[in-house]
Backbone as CSV, one residue per row, in Angstrom:
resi,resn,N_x,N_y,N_z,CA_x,CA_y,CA_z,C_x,C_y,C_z
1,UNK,-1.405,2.112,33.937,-1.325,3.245,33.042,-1.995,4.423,33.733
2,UNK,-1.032,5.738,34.127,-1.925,6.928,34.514,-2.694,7.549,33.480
3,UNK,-2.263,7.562,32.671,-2.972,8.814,31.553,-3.942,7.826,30.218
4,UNK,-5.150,7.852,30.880,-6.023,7.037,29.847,-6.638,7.734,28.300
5,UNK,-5.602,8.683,28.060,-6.097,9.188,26.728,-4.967,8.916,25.722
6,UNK,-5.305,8.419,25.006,-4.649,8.109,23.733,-4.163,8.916,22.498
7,UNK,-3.351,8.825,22.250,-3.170,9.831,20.777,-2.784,8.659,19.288
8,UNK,-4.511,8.717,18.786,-4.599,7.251,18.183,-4.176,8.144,16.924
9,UNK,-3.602,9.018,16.370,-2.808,9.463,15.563,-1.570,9.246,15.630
10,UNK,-0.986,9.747,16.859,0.425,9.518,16.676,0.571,7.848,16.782
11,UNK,-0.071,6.922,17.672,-0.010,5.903,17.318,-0.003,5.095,16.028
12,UNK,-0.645,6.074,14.874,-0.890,5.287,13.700,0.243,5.813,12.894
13,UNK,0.665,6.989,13.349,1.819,7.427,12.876,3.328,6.595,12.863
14,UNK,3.198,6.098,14.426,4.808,5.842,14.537,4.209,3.784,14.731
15,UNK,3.340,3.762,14.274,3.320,1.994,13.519,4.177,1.580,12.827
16,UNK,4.598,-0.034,13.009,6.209,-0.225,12.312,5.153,-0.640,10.880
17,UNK,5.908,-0.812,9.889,5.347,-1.121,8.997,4.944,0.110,7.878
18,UNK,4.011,-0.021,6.564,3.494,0.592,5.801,2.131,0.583,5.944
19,UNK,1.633,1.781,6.625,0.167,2.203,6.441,0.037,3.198,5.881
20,UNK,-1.811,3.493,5.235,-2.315,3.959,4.864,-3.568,3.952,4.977
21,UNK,-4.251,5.201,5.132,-5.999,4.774,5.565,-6.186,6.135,3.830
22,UNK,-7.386,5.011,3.493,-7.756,5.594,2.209,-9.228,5.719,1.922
23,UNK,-10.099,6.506,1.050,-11.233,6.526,1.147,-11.530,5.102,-0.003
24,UNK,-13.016,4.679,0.247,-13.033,2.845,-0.834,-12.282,3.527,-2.142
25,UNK,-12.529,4.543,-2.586,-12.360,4.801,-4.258,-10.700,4.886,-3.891
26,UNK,-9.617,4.894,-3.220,-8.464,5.065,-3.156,-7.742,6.350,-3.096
27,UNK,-8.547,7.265,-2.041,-7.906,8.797,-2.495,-7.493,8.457,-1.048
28,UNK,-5.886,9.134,-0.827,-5.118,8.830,0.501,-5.762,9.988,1.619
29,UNK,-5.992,9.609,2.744,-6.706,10.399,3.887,-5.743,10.640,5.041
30,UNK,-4.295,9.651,4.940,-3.413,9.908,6.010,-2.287,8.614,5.658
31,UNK,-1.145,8.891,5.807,0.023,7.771,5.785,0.860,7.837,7.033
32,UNK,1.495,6.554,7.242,2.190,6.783,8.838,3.602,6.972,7.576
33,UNK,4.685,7.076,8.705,5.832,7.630,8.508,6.229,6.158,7.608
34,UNK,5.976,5.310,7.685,6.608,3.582,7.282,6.211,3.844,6.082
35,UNK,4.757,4.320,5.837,4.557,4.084,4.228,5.464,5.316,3.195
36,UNK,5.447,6.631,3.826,6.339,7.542,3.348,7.622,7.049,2.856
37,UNK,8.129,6.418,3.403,9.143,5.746,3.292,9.592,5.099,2.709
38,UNK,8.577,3.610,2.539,8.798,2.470,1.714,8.380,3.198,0.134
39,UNK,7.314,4.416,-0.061,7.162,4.776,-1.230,8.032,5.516,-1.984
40,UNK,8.530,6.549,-1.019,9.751,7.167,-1.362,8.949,8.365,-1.871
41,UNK,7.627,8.870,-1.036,6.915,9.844,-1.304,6.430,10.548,0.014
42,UNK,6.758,11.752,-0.067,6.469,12.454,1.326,4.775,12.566,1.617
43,UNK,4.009,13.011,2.573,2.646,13.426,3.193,2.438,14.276,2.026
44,UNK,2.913,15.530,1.372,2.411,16.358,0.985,2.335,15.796,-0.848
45,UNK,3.237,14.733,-1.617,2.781,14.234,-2.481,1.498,13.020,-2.615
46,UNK,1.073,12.837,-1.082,0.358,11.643,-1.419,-1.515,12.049,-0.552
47,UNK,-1.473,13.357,0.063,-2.732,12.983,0.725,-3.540,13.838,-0.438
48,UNK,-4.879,13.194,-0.618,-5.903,13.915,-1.444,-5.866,13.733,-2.932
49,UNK,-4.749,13.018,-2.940,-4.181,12.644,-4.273,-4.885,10.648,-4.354
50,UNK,-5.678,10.384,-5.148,-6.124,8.951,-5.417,-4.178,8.227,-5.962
51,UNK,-4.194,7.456,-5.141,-2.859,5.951,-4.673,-2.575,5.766,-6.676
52,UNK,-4.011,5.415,-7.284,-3.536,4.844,-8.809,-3.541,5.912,-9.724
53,UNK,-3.367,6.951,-9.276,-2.396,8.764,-10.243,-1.281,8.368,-9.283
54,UNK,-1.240,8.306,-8.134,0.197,8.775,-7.835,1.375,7.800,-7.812
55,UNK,0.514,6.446,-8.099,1.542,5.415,-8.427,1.111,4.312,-9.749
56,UNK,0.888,5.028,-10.976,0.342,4.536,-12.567,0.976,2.867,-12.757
57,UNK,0.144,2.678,-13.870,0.945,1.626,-14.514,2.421,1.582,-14.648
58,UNK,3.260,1.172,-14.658,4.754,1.153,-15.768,4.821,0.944,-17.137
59,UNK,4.565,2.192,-17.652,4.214,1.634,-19.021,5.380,1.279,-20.134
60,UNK,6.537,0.637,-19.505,7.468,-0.222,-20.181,7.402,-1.488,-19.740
61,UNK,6.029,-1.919,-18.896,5.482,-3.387,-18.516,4.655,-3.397,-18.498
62,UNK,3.756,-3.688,-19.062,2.337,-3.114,-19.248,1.449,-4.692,-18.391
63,UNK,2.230,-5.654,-18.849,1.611,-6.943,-18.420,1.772,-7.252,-16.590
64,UNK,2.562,-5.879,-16.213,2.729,-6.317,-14.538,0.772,-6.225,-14.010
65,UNK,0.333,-7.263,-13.258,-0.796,-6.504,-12.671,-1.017,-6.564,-11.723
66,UNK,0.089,-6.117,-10.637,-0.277,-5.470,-9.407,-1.227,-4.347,-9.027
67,UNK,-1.206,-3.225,-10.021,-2.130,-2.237,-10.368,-3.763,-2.891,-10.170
68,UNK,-4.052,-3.515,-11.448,-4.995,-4.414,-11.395,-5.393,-5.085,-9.845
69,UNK,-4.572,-5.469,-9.089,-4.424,-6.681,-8.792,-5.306,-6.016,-7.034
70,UNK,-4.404,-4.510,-6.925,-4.757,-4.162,-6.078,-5.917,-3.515,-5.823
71,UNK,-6.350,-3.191,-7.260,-7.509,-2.430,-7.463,-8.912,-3.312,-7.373
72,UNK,-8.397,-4.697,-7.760,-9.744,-6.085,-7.120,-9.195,-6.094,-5.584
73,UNK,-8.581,-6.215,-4.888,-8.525,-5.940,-3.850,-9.507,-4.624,-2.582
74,UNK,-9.263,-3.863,-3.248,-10.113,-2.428,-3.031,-11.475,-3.020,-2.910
75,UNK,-11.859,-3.183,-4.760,-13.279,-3.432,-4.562,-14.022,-4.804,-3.537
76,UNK,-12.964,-5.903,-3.233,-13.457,-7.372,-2.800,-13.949,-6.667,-1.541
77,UNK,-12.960,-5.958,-0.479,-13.070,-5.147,0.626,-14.181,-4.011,0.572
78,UNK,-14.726,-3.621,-0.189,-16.111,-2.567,-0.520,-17.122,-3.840,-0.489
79,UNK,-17.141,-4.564,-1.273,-18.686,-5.359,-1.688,-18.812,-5.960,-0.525
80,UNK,-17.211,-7.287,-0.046,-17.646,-8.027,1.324,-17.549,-7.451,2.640
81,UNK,-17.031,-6.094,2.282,-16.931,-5.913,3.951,-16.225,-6.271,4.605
82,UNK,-15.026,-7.411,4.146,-14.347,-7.928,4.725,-12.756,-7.587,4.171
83,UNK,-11.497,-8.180,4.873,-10.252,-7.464,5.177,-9.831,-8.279,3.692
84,UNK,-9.495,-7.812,2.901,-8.945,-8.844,1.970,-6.814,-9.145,1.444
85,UNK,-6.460,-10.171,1.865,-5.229,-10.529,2.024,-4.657,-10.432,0.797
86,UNK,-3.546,-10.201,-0.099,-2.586,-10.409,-0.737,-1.650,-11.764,-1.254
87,UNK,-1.214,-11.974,-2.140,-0.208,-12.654,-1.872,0.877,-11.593,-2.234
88,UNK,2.330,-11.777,-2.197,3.063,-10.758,-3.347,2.744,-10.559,-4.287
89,UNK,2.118,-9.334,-5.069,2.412,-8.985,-5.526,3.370,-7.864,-6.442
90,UNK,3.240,-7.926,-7.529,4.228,-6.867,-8.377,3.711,-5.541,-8.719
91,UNK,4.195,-4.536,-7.863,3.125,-3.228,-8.099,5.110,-1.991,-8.640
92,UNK,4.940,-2.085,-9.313,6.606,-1.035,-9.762,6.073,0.366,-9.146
93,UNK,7.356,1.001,-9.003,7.238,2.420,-8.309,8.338,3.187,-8.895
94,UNK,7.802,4.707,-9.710,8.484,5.082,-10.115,9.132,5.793,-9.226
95,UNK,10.229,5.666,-9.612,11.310,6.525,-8.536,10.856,8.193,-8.404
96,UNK,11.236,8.501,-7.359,10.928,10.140,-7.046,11.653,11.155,-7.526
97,UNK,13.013,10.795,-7.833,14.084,11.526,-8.361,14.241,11.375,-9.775
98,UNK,13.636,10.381,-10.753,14.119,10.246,-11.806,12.863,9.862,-12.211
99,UNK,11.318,10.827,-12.908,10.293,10.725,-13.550,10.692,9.608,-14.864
100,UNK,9.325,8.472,-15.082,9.608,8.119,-15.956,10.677,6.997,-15.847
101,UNK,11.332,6.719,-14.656,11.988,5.309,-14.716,11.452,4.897,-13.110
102,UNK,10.670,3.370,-13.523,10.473,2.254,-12.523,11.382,1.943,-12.203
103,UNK,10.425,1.118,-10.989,11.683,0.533,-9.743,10.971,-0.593,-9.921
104,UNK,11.199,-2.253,-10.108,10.298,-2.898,-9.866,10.201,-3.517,-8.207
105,UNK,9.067,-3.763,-8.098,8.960,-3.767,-6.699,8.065,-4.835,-6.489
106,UNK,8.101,-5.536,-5.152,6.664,-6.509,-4.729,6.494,-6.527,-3.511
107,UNK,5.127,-6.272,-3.392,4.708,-5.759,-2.184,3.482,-7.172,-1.276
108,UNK,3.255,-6.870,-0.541,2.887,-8.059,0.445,1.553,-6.735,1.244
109,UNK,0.154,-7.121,0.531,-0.556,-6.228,0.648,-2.055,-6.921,2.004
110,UNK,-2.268,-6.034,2.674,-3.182,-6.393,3.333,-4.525,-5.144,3.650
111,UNK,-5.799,-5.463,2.857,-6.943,-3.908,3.001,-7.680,-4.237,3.979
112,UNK,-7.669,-3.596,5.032,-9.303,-3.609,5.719,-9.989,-2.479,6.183
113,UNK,-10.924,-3.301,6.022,-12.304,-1.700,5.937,-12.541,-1.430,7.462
114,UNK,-12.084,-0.166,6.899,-12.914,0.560,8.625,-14.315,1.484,8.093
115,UNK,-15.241,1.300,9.428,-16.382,1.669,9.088,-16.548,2.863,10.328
116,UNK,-17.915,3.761,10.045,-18.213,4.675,10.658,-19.485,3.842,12.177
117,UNK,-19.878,4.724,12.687,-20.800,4.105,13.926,-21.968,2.862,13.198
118,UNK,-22.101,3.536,11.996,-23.815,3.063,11.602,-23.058,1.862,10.562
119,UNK,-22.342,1.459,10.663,-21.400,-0.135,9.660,-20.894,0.279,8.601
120,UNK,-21.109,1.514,8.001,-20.905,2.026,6.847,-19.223,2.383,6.396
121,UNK,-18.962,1.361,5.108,-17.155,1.709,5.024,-16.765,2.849,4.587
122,UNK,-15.879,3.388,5.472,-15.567,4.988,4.913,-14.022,4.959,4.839
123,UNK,-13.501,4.357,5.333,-11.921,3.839,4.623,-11.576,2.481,4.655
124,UNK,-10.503,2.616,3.833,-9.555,1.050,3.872,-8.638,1.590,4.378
125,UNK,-7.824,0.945,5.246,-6.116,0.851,6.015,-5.387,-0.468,4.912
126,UNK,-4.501,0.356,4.232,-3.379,-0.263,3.323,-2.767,-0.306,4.011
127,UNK,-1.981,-1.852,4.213,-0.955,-2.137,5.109,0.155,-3.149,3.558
128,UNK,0.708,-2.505,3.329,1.761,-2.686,2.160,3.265,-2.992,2.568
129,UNK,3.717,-3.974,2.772,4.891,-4.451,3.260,6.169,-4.742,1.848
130,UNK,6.676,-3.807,1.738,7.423,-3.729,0.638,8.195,-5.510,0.828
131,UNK,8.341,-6.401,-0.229,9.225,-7.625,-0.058,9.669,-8.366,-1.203
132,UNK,10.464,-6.908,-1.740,11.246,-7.218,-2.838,12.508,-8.318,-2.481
133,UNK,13.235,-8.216,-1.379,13.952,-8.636,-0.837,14.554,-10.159,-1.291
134,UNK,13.116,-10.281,-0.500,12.420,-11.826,-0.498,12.544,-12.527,-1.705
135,UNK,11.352,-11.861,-2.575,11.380,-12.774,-3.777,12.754,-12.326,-4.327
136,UNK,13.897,-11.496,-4.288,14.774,-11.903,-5.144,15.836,-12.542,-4.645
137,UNK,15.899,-13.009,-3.218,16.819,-14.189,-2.845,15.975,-15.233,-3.361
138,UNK,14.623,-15.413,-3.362,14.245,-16.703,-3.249,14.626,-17.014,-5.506
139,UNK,14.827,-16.301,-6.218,15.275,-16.207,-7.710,16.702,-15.974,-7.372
140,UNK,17.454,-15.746,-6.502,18.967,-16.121,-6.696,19.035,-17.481,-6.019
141,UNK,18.353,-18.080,-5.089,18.315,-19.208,-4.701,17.653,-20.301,-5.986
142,UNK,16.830,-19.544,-6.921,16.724,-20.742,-7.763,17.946,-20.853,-8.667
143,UNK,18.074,-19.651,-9.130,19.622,-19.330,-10.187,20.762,-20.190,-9.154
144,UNK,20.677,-20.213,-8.369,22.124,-20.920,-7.659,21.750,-22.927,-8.144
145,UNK,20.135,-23.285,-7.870,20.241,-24.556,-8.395,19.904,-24.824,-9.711
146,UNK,19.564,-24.274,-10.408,20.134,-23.855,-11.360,19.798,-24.686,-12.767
């Protein structure tokens, strides 16, 4: 390699996948192009803006708790310090074009804390792998046996 300087931005930028680096309380500090994407929300609706305003409950499902689900997630990653894993969950996303109607969605979530020099956590990196996909072959695969 000639050129030993890095551009650990654009690198985090053009990462395959859904990132996000967020402050512990969940206010967005930067998204790569993957998470823009999978949210169906541009840079300028999501930075400075806290993740649970800009993506609420569904309140025509009130019992989904991905919301919840991700929000013990947040805190497990604040208290231990440590990266805390997901299974799928169900987090709905209201569509961008049509306020007021969900999308249901399940996402495949992974938080870990990044810290400053002195150990101290000053963000989480949301790595959110949209995999709706998934679980609904694996429910047409049960509907097929039926």
């Amino acid at each position: 390699m000639t050129d030993s300087t890095i551009n650990y931005q654009e690198v985090f930028r053009s990462t395959p996948g859904a990132l996000a680096l967020l402050t512990p309380d969940g206010v967005y500090l930067d998204v790569n192009d993957g998470y823009a994407e999978a949210t169906g929300r541009g840079k300028e609706q999501l930075l400075g803006r806290n993740l649970f305003e800009v993506f609420p409950q569904n309140p025509d499902d009130p019992g989904v708790l991905g919301p919840a689900q991700l929000k013990e997630s947040f805190d497990a990653v604040v208290s231990t310090g440590e990266r805390d894993i997901r299974m799928p969950l169900r987090y709905d996303v209201e569509d961008a074009g049509r306020p007021g109607e969900f999308e249901e969605r399940y996402w495949s979530v992974i938080n870990t804390p990044l810290r400053d020099h002195s150990g101290q956590i000053v963000m989480i990196m949301l790595r959110a792998d949209e995999v709706t996909h998934i679980v609904n072959q694996g429910r047409n695969m049960l509907a097929d046996q039926g």
